[in-house]
N, C-alpha and C positions, 0 to 999 in steps of 0.2 A: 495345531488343533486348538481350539479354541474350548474356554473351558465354560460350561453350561451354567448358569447363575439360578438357582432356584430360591424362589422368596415365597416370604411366609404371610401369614395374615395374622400379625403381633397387633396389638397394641401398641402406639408412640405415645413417650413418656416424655415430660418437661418440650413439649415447642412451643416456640414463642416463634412469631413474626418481624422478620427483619424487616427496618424501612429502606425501601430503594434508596443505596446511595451511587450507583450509577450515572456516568453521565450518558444525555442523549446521545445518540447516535449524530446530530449533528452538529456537535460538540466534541466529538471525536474525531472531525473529517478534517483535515491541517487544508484549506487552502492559500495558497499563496494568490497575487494579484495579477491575472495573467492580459497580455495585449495580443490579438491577435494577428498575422504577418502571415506574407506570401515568401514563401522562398524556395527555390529552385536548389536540389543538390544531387550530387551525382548516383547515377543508378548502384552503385557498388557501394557509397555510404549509406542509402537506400535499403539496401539489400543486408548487409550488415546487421545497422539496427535492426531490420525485422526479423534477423537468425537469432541473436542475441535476445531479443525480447519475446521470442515464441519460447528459449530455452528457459527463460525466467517466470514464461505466466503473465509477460504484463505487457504494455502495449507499445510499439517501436519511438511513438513521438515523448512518450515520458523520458525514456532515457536517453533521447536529443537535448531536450527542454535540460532534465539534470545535467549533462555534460555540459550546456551550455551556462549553466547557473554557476558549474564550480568555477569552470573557467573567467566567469567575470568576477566572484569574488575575489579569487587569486589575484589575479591582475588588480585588481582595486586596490588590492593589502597592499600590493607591491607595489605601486605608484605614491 
């Protein structure tokens, strides 16, 4: 149960005005540099990603893209 908040009509004492220190919203947004490709892959890794990424809220070709990122890092380190 949720508990009922009842407000008053006080007077406020001592406000002062904060400056936005915020950043934009498009200042927030991490994009990396993407290329875009055609690639063909099988119905069941397909299918996967898109169980995986309905459970998570977010979209099947992001966590392609990241699987595919860590794995070329790796490989890079270790070369």
């Amino acid at each position: 149960m949720k508990k009922i908040i009842k407000y008053s009509d006080e007077p406020l004492d001592d406000v002062r005005i904060v400056e936005d220190f915020l950043a934009s919203p498009e200042n927030l947004v991490f994009r990396d540099e993407t290329v875009k490709i055609t690639i063909s892959l099988s119905r069941q890794s397909v299918d996967f990603f898109k169980q995986i990424a309905k459970k998570h809220h977010t979209q099947y070709q992001k966590l392609i893209r990241r699987l595919l990122d860590e794995y070329a890092v790796r490989h890079k380190n270790a070369t």
